[in-house]
TORKOL-4160 file (C-alpha; in steps of 0.2 Angstrom, whole numbers, padded with zeros to 4 digits, m for minus):
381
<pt num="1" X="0927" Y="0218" Z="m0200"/>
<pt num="2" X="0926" Y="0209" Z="m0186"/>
<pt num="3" X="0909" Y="0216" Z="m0179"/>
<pt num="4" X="0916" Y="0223" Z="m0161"/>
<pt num="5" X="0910" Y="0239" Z="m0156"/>
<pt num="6" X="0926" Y="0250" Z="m0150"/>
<pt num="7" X="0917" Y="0266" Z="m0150"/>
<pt num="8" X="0901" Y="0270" Z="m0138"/>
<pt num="9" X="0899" Y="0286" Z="m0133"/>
<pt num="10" X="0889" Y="0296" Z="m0118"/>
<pt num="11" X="0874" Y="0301" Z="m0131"/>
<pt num="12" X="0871" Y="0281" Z="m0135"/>
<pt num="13" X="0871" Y="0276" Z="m0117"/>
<pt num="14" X="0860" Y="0288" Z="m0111"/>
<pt num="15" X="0850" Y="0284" Z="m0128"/>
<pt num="16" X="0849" Y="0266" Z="m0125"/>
<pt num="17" X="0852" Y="0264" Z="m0107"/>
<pt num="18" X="0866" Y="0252" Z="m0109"/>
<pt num="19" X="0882" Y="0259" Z="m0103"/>
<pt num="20" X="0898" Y="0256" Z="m0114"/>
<pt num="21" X="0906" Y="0243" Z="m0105"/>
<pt num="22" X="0892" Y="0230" Z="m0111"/>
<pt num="23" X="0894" Y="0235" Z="m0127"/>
<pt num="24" X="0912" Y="0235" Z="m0131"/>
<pt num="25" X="0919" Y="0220" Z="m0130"/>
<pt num="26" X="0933" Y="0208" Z="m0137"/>
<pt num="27" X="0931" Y="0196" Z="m0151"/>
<pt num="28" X="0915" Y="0195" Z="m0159"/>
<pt num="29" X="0903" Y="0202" Z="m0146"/>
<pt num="30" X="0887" Y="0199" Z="m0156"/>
<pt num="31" X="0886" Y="0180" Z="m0157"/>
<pt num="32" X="0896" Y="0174" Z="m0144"/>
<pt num="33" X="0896" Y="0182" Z="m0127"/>
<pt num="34" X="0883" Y="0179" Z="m0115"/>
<pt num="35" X="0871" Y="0193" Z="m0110"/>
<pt num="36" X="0858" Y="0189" Z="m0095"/>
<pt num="37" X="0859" Y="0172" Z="m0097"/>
<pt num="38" X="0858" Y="0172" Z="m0116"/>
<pt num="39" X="0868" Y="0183" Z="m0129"/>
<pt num="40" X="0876" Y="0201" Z="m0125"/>
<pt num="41" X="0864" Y="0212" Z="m0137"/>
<pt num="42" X="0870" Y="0218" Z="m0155"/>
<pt num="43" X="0868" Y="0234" Z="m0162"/>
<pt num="44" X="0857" Y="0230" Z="m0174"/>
<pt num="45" X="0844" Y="0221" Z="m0162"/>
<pt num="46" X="0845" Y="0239" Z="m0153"/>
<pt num="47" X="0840" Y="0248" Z="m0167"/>
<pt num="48" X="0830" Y="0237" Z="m0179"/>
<pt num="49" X="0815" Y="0226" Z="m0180"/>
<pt num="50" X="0823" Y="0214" Z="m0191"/>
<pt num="51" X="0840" Y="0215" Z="m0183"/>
<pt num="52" X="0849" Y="0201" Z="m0192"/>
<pt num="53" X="0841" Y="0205" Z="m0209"/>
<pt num="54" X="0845" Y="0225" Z="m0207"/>
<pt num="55" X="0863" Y="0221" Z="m0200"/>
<pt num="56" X="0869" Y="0208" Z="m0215"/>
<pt num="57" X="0862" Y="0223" Z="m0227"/>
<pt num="58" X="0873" Y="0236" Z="m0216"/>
<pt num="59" X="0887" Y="0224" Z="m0218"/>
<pt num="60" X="0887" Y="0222" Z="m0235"/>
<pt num="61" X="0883" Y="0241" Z="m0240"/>
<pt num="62" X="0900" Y="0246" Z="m0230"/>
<pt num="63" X="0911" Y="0233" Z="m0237"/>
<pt num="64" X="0905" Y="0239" Z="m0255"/>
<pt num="65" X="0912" Y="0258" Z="m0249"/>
<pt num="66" X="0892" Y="0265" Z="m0246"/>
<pt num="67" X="0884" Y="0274" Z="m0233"/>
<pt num="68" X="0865" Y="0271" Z="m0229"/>
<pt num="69" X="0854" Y="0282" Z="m0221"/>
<pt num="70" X="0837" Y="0277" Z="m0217"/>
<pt num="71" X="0824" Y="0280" Z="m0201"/>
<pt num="72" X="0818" Y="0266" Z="m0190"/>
<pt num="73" X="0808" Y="0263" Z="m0176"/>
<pt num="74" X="0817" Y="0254" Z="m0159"/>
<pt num="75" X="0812" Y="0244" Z="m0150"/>
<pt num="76" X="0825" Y="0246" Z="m0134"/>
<pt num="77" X="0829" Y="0264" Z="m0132"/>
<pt num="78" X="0824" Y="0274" Z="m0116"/>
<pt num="79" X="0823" Y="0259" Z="m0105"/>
<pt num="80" X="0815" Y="0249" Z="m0114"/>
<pt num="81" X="0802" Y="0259" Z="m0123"/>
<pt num="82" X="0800" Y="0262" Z="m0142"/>
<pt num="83" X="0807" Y="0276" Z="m0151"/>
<pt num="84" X="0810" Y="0282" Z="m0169"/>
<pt num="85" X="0830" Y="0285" Z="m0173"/>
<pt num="86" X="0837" Y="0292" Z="m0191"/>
<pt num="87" X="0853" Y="0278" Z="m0194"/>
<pt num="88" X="0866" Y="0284" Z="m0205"/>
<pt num="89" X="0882" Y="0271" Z="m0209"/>
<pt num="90" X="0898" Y="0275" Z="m0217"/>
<pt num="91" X="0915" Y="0265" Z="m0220"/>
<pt num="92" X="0930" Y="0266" Z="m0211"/>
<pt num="93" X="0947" Y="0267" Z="m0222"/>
<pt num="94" X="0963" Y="0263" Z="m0216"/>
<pt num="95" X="0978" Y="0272" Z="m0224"/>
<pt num="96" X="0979" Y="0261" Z="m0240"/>
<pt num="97" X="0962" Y="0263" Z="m0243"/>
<pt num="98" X="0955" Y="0248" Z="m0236"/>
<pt num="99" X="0940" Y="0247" Z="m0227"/>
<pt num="100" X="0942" Y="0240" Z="m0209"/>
<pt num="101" X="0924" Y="0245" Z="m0200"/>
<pt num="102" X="0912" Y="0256" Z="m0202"/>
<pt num="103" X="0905" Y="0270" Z="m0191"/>
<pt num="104" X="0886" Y="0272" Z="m0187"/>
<pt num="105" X="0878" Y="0289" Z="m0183"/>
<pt num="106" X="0860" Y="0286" Z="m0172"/>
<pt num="107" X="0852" Y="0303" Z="m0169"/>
<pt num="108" X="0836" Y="0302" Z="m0159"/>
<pt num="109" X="0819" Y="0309" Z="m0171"/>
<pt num="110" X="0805" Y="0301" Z="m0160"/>
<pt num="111" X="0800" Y="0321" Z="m0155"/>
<pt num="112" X="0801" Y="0325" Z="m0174"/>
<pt num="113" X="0791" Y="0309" Z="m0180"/>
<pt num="114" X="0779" Y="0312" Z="m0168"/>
<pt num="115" X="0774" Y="0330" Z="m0174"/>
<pt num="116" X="0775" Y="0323" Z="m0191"/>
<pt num="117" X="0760" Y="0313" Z="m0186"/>
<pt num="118" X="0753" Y="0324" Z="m0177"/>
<pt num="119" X="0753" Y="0337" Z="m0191"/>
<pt num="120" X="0745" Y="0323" Z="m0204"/>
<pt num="121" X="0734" Y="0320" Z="m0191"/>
<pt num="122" X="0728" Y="0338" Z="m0190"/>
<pt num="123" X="0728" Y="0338" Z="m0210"/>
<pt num="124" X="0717" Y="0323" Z="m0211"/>
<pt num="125" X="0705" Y="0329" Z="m0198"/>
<pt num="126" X="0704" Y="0347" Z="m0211"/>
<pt num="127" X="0702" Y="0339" Z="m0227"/>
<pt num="128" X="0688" Y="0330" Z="m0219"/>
<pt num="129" X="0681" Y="0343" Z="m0213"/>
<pt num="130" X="0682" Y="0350" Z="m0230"/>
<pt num="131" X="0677" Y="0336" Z="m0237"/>
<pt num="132" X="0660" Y="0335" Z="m0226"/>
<pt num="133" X="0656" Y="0354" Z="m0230"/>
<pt num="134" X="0661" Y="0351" Z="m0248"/>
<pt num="135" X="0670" Y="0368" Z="m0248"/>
<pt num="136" X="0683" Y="0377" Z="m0260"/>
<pt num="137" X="0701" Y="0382" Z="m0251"/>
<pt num="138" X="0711" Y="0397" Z="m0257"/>
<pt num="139" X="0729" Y="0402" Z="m0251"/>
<pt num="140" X="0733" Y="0421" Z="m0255"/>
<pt num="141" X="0750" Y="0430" Z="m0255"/>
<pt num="142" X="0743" Y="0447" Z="m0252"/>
<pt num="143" X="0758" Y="0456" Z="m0257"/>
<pt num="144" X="0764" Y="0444" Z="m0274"/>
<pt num="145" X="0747" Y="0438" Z="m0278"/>
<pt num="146" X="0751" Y="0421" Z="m0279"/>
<pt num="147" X="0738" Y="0409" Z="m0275"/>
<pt num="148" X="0735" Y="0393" Z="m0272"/>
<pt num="149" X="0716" Y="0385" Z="m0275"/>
<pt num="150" X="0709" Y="0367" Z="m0272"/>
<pt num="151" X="0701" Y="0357" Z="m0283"/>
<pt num="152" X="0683" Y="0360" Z="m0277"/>
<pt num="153" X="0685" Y="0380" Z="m0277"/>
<pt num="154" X="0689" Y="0376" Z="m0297"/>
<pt num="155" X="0673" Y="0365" Z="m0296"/>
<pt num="156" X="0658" Y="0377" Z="m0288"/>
<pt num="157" X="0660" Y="0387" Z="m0307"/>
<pt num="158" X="0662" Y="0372" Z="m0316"/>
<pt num="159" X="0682" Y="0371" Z="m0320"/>
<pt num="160" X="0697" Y="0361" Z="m0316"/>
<pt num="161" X="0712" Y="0365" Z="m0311"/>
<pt num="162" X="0720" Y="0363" Z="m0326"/>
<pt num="163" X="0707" Y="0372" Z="m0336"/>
<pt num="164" X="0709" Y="0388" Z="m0325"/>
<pt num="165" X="0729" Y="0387" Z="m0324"/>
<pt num="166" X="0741" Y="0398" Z="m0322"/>
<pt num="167" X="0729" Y="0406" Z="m0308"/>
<pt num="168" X="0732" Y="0421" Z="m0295"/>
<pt num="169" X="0724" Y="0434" Z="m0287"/>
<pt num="170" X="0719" Y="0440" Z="m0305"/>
<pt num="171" X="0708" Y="0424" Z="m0308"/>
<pt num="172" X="0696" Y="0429" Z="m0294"/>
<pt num="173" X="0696" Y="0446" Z="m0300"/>
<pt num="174" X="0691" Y="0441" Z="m0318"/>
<pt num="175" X="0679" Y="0427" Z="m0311"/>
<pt num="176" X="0669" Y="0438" Z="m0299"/>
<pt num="177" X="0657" Y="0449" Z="m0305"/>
<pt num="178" X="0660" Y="0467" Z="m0302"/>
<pt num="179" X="0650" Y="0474" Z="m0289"/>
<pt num="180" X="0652" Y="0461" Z="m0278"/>
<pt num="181" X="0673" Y="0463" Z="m0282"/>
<pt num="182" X="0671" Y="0480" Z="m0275"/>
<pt num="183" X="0660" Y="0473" Z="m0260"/>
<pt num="184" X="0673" Y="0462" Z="m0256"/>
<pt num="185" X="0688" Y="0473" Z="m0258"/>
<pt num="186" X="0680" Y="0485" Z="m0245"/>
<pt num="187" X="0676" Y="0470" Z="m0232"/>
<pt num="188" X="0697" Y="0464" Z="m0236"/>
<pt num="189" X="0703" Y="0482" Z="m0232"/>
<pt num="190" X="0691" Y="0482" Z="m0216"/>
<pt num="191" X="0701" Y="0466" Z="m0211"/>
<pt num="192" X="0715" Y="0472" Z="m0214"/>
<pt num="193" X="0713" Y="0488" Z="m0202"/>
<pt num="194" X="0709" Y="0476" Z="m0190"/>
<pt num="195" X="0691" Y="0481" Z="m0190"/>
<pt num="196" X="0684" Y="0463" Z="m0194"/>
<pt num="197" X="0692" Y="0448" Z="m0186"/>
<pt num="198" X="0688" Y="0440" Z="m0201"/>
<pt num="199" X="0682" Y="0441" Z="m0220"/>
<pt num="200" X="0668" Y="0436" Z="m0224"/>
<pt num="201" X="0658" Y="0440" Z="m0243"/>
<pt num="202" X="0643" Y="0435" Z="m0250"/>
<pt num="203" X="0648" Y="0436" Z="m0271"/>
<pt num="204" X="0643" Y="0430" Z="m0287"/>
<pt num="205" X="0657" Y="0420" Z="m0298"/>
<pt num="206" X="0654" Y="0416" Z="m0317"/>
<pt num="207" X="0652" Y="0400" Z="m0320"/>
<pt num="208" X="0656" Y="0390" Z="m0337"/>
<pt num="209" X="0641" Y="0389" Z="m0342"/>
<pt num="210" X="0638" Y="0408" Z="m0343"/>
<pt num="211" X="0627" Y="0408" Z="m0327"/>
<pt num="212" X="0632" Y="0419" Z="m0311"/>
<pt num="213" X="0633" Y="0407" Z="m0293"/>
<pt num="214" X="0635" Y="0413" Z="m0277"/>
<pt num="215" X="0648" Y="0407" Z="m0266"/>
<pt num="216" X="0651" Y="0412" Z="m0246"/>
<pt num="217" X="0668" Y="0419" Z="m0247"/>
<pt num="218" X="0678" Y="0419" Z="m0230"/>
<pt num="219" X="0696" Y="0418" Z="m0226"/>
<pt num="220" X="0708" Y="0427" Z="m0214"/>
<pt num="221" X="0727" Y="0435" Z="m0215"/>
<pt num="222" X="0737" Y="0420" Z="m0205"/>
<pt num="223" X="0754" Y="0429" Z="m0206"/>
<pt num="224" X="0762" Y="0447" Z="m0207"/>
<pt num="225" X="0776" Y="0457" Z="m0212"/>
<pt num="226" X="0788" Y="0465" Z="m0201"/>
<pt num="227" X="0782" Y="0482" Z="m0204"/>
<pt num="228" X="0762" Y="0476" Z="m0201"/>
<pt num="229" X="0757" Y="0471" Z="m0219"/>
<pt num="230" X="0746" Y="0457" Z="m0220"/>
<pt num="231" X="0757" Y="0443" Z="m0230"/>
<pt num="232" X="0747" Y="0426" Z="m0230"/>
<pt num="233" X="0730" Y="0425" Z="m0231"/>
<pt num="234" X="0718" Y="0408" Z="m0231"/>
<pt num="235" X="0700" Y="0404" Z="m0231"/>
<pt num="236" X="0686" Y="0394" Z="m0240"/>
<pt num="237" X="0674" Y="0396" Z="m0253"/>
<pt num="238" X="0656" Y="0387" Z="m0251"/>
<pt num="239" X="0644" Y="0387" Z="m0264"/>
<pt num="240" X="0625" Y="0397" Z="m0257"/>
<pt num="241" X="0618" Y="0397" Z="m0275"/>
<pt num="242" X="0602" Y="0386" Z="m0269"/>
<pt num="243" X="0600" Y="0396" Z="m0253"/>
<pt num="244" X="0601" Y="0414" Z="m0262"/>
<pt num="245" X="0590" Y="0408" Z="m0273"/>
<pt num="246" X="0576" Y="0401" Z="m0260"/>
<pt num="247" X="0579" Y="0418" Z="m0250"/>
<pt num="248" X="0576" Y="0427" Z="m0268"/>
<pt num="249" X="0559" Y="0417" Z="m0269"/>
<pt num="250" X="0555" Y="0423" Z="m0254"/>
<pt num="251" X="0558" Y="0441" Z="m0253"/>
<pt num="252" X="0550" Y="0438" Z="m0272"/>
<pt num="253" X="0534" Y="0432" Z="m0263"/>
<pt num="254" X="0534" Y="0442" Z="m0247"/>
<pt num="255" X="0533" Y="0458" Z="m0261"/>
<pt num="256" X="0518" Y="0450" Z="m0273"/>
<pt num="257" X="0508" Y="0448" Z="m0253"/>
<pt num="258" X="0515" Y="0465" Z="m0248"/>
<pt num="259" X="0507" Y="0472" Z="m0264"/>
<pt num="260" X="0489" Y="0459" Z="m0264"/>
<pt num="261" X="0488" Y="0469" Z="m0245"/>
<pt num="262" X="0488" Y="0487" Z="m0253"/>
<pt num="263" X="0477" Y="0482" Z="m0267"/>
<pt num="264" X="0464" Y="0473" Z="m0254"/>
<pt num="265" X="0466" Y="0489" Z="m0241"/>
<pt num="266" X="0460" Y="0501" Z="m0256"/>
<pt num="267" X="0446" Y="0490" Z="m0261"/>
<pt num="268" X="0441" Y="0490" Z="m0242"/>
<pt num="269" X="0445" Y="0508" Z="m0239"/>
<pt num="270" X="0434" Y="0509" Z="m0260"/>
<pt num="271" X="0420" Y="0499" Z="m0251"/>
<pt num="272" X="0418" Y="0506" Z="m0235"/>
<pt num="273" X="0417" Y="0523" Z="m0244"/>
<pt num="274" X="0403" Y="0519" Z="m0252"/>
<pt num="275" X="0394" Y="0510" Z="m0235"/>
<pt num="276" X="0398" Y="0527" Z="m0227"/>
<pt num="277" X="0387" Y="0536" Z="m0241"/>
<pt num="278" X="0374" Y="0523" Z="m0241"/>
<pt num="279" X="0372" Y="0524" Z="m0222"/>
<pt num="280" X="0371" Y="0542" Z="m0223"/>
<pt num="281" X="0359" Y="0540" Z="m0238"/>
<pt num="282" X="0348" Y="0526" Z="m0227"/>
<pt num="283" X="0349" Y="0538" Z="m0211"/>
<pt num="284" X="0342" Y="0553" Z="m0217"/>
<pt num="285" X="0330" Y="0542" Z="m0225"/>
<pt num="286" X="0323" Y="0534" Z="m0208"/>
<pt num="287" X="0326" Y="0548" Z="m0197"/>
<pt num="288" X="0312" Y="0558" Z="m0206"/>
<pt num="289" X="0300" Y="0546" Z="m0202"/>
<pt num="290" X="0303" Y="0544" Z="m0186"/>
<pt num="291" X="0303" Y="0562" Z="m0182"/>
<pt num="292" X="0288" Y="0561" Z="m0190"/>
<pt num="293" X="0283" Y="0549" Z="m0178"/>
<pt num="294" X="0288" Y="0556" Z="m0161"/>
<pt num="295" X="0281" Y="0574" Z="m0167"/>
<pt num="296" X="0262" Y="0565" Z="m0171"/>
<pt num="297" X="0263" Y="0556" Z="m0154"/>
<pt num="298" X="0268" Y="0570" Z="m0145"/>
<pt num="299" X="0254" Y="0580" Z="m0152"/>
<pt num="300" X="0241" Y="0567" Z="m0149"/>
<pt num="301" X="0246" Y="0566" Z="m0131"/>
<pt num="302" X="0245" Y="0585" Z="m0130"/>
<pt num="303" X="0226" Y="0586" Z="m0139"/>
<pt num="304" X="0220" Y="0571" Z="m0134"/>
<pt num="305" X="0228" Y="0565" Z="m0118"/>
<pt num="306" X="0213" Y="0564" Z="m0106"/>
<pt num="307" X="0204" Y="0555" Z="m0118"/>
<pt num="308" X="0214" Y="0542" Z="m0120"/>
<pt num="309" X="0215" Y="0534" Z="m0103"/>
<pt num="310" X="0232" Y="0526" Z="m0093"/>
<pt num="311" X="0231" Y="0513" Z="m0105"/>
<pt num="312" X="0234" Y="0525" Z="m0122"/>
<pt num="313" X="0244" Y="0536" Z="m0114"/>
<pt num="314" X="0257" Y="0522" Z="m0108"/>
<pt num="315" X="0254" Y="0517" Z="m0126"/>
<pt num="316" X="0259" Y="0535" Z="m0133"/>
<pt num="317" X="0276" Y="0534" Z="m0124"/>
<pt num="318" X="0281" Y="0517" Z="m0128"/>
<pt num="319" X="0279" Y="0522" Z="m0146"/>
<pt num="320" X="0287" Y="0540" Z="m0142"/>
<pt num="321" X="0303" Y="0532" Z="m0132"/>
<pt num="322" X="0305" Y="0517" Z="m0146"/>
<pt num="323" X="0305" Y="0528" Z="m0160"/>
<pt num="324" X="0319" Y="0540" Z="m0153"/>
<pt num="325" X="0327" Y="0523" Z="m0149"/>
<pt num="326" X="0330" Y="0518" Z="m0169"/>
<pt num="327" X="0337" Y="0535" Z="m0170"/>
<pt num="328" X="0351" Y="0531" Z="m0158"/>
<pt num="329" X="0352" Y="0514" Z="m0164"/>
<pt num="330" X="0354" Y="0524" Z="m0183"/>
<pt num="331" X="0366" Y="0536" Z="m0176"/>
<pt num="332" X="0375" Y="0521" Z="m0169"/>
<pt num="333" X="0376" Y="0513" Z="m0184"/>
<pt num="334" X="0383" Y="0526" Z="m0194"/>
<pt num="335" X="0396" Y="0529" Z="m0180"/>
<pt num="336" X="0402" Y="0509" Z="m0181"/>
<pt num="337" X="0401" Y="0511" Z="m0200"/>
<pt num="338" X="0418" Y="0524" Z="m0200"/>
<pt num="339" X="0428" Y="0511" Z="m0190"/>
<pt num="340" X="0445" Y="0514" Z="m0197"/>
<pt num="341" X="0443" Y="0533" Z="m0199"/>
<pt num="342" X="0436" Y="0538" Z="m0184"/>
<pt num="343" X="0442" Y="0535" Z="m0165"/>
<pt num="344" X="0429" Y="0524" Z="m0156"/>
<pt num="345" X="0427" Y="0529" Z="m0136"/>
<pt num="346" X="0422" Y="0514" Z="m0126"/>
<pt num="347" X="0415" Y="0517" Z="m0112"/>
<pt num="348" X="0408" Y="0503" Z="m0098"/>
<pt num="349" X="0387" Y="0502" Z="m0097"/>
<pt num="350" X="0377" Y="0496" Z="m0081"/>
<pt num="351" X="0368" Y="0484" Z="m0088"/>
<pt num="352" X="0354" Y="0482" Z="m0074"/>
<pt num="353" X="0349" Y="0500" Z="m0078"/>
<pt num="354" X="0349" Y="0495" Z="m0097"/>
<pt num="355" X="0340" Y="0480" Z="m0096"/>
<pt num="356" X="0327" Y="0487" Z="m0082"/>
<pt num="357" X="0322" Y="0502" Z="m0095"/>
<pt num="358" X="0318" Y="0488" Z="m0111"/>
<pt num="359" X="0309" Y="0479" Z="m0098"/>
<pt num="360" X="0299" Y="0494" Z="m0093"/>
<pt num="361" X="0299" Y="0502" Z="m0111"/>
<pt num="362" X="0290" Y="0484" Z="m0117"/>
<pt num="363" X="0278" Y="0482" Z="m0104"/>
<pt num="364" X="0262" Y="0491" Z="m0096"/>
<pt num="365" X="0258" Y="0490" Z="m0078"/>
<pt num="366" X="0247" Y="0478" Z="m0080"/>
<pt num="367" X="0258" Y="0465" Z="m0087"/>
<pt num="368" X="0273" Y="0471" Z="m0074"/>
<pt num="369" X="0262" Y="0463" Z="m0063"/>
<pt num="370" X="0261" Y="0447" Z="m0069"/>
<pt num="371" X="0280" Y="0445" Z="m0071"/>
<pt num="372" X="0293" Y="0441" Z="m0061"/>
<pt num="373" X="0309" Y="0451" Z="m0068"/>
<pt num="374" X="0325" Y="0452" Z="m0058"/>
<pt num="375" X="0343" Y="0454" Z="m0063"/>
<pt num="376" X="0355" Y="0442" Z="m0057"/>
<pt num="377" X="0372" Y="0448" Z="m0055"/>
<pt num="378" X="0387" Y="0435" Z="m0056"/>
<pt num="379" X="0402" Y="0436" Z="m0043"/>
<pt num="380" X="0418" Y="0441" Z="m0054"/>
<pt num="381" X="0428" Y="0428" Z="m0064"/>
């Protein structure tokens, strides 16, 4: 082993951007023939880090009759920009047996690491995700029911892995309760049509402890079989115990003040029942006395009329006019008192002509005189 390379082909030139004829050399190329005004580059510094290191270890494996394989990043391929390779060396045999080189396979995996880091990059970035939404994970075979669960899908009911294995599709099935099984095995089918882009169920799981939790089941068929039959399916389990049982406290309370309102609206309808009857009651009561009242003035008038001057008669007619008005004020009340069961008709009033008749219903001529009324109207807001 003389450490010249006789063998440098197209693929490692274009590789490494060093043609063969810098490469393959007479005597021993590695230590002793000048390259840019230093040393002509060795294999090793081409493809390892730690070129003299890696090269005595490549050395010595062949000579013992081993091959090595291993992957390494470079620091001179493409011009001068790194690169990931996978080296493999093997030993050369002469006829006798006797090892006389060695023969080095570099195969370029720079596109292969890269999507391997890529892909752990991604997987990092999921589990945490899943680690910030402290969510369950489930893988389903649809068609062998294998499955696969994390850790935390085990958790939510208070198991572990091992406490729950051998698991499939037959562990959810035991684990759920049994009407929300059939709730979810209608939404799966849906999905499956293609009716829902995804599954998505609200269910209750048995816990350990004996208690029922509620977890938010979603998931979605990532793969097919040829003939349309949905193959791998993935999704997520989140535990919605606490906020089920808020929205049960709630719907629980929104019931007890639906109920308070029918009990308070039957005391109220009970109460203005019995306001109805006593207004009817106080009405009749009053109304008799006020017809009484009317009736005398009117006869008075009528017997006694001249004799009782401008003065009396005025007197007569307020008493007339004020006594019909507690009737209407009466009526009124009465009608106010069925609010709720009757339809009340509003209708505008003018009020110069309303407060014009008090004015003249309470005063006599004489004191009409002596005051100055008007009404003042305001311009409109």
């Amino acid at each position: 082993l003389d450490k010249r390379i006789i063998i440098w082909n197209k693929a490692i030139e274009e590789m490494t951007g060093i043609p063969a004829a810098e490469m393959i050399s007479q005597g021993d190329y590695a230590y002793t023939v000048p390259f840019y005004g230093e040393r002509r580059p060795q294999l090793m510094d081409l493809v390892f880090e730690d070129s003299e290191e890696t090269a005595a270890r490549y050395l010595a494996i062949t000579r013992q009759g081993d091959t090595l394989t291993t992957e390494v990043f470079c620091n001179a391929l493409h011009s001068g920009k790194g690169a990931w390779v996978m080296a493999k060396a093997a030993p050369l045999y002469d006829a006798s047996g006797r090892i006389i080189g060695a023969i080095e396979i570099i195969r370029d995996i720079t596109s292969i690491k890269r999507t391997e880091d890529d892909l752990r990059q991604e997987r990092q970035r999921l589990e945490g995700i899943l680690s910030g939404t402290n969510a369950g994970t489930w893988e389903w075979n649809v068609q062998t029911g294998e499955t696969v669960f994390n850790e935390r899908w085990a958790e939510i009911i208070g198991y572990t892995m091992n406490e729950l294995s051998p698991v499939s599709i037959e562990t959810w099935k035991r684990l759920c309760h049994p009407e929300d099984l059939k709730i979810s095995g209608e939404l799966l089918e849906r999905h499956f049509r293609g009716e829902l882009d995804y599954y998505a169920c609200e269910a209750r799981m048995l816990h350990k402890s004996g208690d029922w939790v509620w977890v938010l089941d979603r998931g979605r068929v990532i793969t097919w079989t040829d003939d349309g039959k949905p193959l791998m399916m993935m999704g997520t389990h989140q535990d919605i115990t606490e906020r089920r049982k808020a929205e049960d406290e709630i719907r629980r309370l929104n019931e007890e003040l639906e109920q308070r309102v029918i009990e308070r609206t039957a005391q109220l309808e009970a109460s203005n029942k019995e306001l109805e009857a006593f207004s009817y009651s106080v009405s009749h009561d009053l109304r008799a006395p006020l017809r009484a009242i009317d009736g005398y003035i009117g006869i008075l008038l009528e017997d006694f009329g001249p004799r009782l001057g401008d003065e009396g008669k005025h007197a007569c007619s307020v008493v007339s006019k004020n006594a019909r008005r507690i009737g209407k004020l009466i009526d009124d009340l009465l009608a106010f008192s069925r609010v709720g069961r009757a339809d009340l008709q509003f209708s505008p009033i003018d009020m110069e002509d309303l407060v014009n008749s008090t004015f003249l219903d309470l005063t006599t001529p004489e004191d009409r005189e002596r005051i100055d009324f008007h009404v003042a109207h305001l311009p409109p807001a």
